[in-house]
GUFIMAR-614345 format. One record per atom (N, C-alpha, C): x, y, z. Coordinates in steps of 0.2 Angstrom, whole numbers, padded with zeros to 4 digits, always signed. Example, Ala and Ser with C-alpha at 12.3 -4.5 7.8 and 13.67 -1.06 7.14 Angstrom:
BEGIN
+0066-0028+0039 +0062-0022+0039 +0066-0016+0039 +0064-0011+0035 +0068-0005+0036 +0064+0000+0039 
! end
This chain:
BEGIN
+0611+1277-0597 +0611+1271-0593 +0616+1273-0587 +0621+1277-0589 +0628+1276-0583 +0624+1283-0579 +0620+1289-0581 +0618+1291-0578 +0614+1290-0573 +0610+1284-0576 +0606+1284-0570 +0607+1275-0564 +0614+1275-0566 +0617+1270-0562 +0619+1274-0557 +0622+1281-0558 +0628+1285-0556 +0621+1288-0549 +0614+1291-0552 +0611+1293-0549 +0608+1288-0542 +0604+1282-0546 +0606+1275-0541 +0609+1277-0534 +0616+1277-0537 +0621+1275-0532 +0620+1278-0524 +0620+1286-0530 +0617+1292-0523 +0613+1291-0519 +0607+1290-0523 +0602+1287-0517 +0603+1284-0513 +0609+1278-0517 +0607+1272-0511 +0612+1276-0505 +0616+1280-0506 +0623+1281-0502 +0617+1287-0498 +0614+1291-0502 +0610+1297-0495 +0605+1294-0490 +0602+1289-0491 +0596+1285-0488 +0602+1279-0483 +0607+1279-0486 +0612+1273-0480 +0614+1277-0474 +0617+1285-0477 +0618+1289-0474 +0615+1291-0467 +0608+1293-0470 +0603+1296-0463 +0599+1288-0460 +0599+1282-0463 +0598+1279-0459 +0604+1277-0452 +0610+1277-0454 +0616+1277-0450 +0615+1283-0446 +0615+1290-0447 +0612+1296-0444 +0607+1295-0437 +0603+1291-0439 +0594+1289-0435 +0596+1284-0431 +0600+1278-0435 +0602+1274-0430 +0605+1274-0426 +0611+1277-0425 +0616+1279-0419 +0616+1285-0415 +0612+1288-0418 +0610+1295-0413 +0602+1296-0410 +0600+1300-0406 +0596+1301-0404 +0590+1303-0407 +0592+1307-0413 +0588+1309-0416 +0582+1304-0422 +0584+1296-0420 +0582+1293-0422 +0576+1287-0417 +0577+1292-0411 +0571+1289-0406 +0569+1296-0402 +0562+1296-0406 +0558+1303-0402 +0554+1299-0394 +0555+1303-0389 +0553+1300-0384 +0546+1306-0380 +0539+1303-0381 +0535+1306-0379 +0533+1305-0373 +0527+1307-0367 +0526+1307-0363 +0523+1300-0361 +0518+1298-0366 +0513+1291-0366 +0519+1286-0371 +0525+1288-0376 +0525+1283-0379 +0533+1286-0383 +0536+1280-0386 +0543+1281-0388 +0543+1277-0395 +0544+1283-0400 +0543+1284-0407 +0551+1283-0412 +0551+1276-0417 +0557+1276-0418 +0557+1277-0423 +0561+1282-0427 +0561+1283-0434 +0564+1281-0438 +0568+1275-0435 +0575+1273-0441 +0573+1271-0446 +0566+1268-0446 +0561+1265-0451 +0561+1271-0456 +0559+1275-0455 +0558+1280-0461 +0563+1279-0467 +0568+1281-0466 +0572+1283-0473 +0571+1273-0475 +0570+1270-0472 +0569+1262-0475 +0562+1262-0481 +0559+1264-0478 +0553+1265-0481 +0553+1268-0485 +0553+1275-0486 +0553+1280-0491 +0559+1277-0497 +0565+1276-0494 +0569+1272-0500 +0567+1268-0502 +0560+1263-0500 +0557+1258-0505 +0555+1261-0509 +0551+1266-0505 +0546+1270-0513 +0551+1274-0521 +0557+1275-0518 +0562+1276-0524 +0568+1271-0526 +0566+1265-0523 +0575+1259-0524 +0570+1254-0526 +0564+1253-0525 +0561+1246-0526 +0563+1241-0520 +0560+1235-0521 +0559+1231-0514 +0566+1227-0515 +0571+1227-0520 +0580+1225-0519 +0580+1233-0512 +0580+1237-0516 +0583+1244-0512 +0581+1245-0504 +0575+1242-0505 +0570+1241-0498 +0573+1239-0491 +0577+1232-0497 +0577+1227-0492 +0584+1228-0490 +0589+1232-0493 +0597+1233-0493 +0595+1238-0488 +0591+1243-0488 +0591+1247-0482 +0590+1248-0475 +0584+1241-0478 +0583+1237-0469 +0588+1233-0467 +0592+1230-0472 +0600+1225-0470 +0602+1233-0464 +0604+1238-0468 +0606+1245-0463 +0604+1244-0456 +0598+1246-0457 +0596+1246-0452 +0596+1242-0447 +0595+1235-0447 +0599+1232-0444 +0604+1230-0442 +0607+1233-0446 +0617+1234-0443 +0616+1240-0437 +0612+1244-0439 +0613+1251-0432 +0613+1247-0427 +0605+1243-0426 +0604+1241-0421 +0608+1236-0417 +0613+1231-0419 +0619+1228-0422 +0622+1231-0415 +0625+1237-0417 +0629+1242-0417 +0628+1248-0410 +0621+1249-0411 +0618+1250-0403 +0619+1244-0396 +0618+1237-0398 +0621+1234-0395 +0626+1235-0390 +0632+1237-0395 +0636+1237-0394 +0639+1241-0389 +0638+1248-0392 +0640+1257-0390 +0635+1259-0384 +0627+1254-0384 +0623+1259-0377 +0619+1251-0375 +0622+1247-0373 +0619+1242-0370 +0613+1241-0366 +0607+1237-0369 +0602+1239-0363 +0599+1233-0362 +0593+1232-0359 +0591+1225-0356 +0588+1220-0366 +0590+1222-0371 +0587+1220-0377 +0594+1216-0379 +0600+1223-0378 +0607+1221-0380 +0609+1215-0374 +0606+1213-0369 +0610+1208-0366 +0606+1204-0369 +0601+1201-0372 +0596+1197-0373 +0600+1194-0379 +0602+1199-0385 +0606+1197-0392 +0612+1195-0390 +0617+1200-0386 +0625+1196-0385 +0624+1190-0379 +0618+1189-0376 +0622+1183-0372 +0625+1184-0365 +0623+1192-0363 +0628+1194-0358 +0629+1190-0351 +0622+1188-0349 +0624+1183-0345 +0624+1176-0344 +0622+1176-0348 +0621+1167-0354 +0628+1165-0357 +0633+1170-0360 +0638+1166-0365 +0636+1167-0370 +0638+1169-0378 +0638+1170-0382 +0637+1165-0387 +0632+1163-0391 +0634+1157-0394 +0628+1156-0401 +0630+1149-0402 +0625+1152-0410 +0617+1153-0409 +0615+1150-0403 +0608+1154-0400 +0606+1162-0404 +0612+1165-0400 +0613+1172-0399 +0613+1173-0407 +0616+1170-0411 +0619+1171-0419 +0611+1171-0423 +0606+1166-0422 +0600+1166-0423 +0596+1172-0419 +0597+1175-0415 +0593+1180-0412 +0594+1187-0416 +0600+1188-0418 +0603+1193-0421 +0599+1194-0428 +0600+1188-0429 +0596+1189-0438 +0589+1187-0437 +0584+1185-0433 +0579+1185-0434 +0577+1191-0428 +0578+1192-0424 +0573+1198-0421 +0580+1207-0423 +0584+1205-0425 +0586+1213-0426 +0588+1214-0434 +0588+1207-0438 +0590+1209-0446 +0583+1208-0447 +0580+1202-0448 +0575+1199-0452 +0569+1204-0452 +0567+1208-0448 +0561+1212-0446 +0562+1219-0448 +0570+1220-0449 +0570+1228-0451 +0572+1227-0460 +0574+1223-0463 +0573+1220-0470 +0570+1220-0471 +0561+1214-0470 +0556+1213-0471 +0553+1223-0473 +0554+1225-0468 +0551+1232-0466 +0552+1235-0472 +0557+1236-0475 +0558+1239-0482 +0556+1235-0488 +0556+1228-0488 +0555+1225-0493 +0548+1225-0495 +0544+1223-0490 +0536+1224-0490 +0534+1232-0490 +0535+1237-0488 +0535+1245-0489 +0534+1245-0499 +0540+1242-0500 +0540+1245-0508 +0534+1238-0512 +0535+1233-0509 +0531+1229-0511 +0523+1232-0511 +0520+1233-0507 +0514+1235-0507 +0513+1242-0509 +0519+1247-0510 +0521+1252-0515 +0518+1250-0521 +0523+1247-0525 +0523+1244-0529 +0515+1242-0532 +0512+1239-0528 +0506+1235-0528 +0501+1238-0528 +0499+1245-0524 +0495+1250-0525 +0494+1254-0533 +0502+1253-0533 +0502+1259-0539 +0505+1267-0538 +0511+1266-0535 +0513+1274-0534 +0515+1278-0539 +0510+1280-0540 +0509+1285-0547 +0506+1288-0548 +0503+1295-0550 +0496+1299-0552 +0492+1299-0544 +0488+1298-0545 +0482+1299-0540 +0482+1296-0534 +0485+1291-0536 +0487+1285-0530 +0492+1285-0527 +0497+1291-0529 +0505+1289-0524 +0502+1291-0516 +0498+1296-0517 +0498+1298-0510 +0494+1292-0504 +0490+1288-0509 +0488+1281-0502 +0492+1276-0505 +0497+1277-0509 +0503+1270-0510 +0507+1272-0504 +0507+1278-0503 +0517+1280-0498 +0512+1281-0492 +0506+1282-0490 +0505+1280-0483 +0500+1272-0481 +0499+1272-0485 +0496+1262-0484 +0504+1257-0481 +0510+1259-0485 +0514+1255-0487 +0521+1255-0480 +0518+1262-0478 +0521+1267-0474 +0520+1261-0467 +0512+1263-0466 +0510+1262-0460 +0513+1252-0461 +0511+1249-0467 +0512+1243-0467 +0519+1241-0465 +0525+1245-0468 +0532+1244-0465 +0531+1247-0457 +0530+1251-0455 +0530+1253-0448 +0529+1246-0442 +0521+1244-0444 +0518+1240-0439 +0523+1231-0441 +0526+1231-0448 +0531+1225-0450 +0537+1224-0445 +0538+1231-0445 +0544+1231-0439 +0544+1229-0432 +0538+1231-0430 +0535+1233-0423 +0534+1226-0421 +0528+1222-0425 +0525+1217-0426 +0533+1210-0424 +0536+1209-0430 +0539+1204-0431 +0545+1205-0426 +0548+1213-0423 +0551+1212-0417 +0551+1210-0411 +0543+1211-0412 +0540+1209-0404 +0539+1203-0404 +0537+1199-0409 +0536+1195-0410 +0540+1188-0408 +0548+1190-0413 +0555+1185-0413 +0555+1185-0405 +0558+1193-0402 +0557+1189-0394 +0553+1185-0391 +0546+1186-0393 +0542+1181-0388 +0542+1173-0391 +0543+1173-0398 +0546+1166-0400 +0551+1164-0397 +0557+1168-0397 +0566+1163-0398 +0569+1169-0389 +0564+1173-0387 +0567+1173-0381 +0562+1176-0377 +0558+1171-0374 +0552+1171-0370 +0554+1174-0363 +0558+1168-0359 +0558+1170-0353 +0564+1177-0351 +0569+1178-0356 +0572+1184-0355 +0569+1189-0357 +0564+1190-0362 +0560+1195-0363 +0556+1196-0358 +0551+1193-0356 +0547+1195-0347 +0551+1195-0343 +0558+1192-0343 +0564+1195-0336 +0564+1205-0337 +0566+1204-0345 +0569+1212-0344 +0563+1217-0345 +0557+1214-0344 +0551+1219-0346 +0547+1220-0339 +0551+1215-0333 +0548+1215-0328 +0541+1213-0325 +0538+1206-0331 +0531+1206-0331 +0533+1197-0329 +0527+1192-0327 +0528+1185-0328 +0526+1183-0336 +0530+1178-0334 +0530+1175-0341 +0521+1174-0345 +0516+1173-0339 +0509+1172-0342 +0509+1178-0345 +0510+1184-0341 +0507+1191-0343 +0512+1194-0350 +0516+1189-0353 +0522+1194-0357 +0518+1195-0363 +0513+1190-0366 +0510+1193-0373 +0505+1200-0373 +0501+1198-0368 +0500+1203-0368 +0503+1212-0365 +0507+1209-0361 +0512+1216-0363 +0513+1218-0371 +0515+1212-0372 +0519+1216-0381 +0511+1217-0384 +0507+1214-0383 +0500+1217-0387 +0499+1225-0386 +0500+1225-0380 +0499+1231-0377 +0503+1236-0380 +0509+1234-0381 +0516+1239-0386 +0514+1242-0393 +0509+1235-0395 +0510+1234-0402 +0504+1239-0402 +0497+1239-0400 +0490+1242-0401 +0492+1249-0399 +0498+1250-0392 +0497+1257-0391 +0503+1262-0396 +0509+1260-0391 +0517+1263-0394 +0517+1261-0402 +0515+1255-0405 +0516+1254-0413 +0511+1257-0417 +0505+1260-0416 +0500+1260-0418 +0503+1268-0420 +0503+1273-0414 +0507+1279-0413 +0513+1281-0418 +0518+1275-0419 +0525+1274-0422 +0521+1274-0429 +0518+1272-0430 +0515+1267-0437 +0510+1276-0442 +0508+1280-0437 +0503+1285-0439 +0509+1291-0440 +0514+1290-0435 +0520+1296-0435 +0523+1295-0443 +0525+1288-0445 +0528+1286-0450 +0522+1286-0457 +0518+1286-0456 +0513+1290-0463 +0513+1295-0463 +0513+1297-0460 +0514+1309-0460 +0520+1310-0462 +0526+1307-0460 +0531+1308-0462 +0535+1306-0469 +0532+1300-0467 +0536+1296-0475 +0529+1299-0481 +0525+1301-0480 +0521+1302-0486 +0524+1311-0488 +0527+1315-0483 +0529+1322-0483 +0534+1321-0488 +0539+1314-0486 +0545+1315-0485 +0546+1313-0493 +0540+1309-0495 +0542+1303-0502 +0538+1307-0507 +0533+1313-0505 +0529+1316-0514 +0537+1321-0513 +0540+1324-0507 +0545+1331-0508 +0550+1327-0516 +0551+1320-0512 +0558+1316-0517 +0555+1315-0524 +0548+1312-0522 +0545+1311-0528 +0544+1319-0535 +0543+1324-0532 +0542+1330-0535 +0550+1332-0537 +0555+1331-0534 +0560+1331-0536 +0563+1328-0542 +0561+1321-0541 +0564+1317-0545 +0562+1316-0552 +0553+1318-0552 +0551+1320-0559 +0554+1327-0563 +0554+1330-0557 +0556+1339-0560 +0564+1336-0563 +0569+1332-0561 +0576+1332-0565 +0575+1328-0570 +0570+1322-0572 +0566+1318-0578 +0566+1323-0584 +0564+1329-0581 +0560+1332-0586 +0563+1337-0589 +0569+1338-0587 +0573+1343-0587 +0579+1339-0593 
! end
């Protein structure tokens, strides 16, 4: 039992690791010609399929701490939107924080291992459990971010995206069927590579 709290732990501490890794550096936003691809989703994900949907959802809390955090260290027309910059700071802002940069990257993990979970990642099926669940966490992130803004912050999101207010849903539709769609298929090639290597690992120490 203490061994495999001890193992536990590790996990939870390598997947908090490279998600802080992803979060705060570059290497956590691939930027292509037609679209910009975010990864820090991944180790959220693949951690469902190994920590369960508690594990899930502590590494989507992570994740959105980076982004937290990015605010902070590279400010951009997203971060003025969460701190308030020309507006004042206030419990508005405290509510934007936790529904469009906590709530949506916890969901992300939590639903990942759920539907995990709920396929059957095991035998024959792990490989369409980790990319059903993959793509399911990808588009949750995508979806529910774009979303919170056009809920709880309308007219600053069409400010900082440069469109009118009529035209702002369909801009995010726009994000979500091209750029999310793109992020969502990167994130099943990856998290299904990334989650049989872990998986093939983890039963070869079982068995040993």
């Amino acid at each position: 039992m203490r061994e495999k709290s001890v193992r536990t732990l590790v996990l939870y501490g390598m997947f908090v690791a490279v998600v802080f890794l992803l979060g705060l550096t570059p290497l956590g936003y691939i930027y292509l010609p037609m679209a910009s691809i975010t990864t820090v989703h991944i180790p959220v994900i693949v951690g469902g399929y190994t920590l369960g949907k508690k594990g899930g959802a502590v590494l989507g809390f992570f994740f959105g701490l980076t982004s937290l955090i990015k605010c902070f260290t590279t400010p951009d027309a997203i971060a003025a939107i969460m701190l308030g910059t020309t507006t004042g700071f206030g419990v508005y802002n405290v509510l934007l924080i936790v529904a469009v940069l906590f709530l949506p990257r916890i969901l992300t993990g939590f639903l990942s291992a759920a539907v995990y979970q709920l396929i059957g990642g095991t035998g024959k099926r792990q490989t369409a459990a980790m990319g059903i669940s993959a793509f399911v966490g990808s588009m949750t992130n995508t979806v529910l971010f774009l979303g919170g803004l056009y809920l709880l912050a309308f007219e600053q999101a069409a400010e900082a995206m440069g469109v009118a207010g009529s035209a702002l849903l369909t801009t995010l539709l726009g994000i979500v069927a091209g750029n999310g769609i793109i992020e969502a298929v990167a994130a099943v090639i990856i998290c299904v590579a990334v989650g049989k290597a872990i998986s093939a690992y983890t039963n070869r120490n079982k068995s040993e």
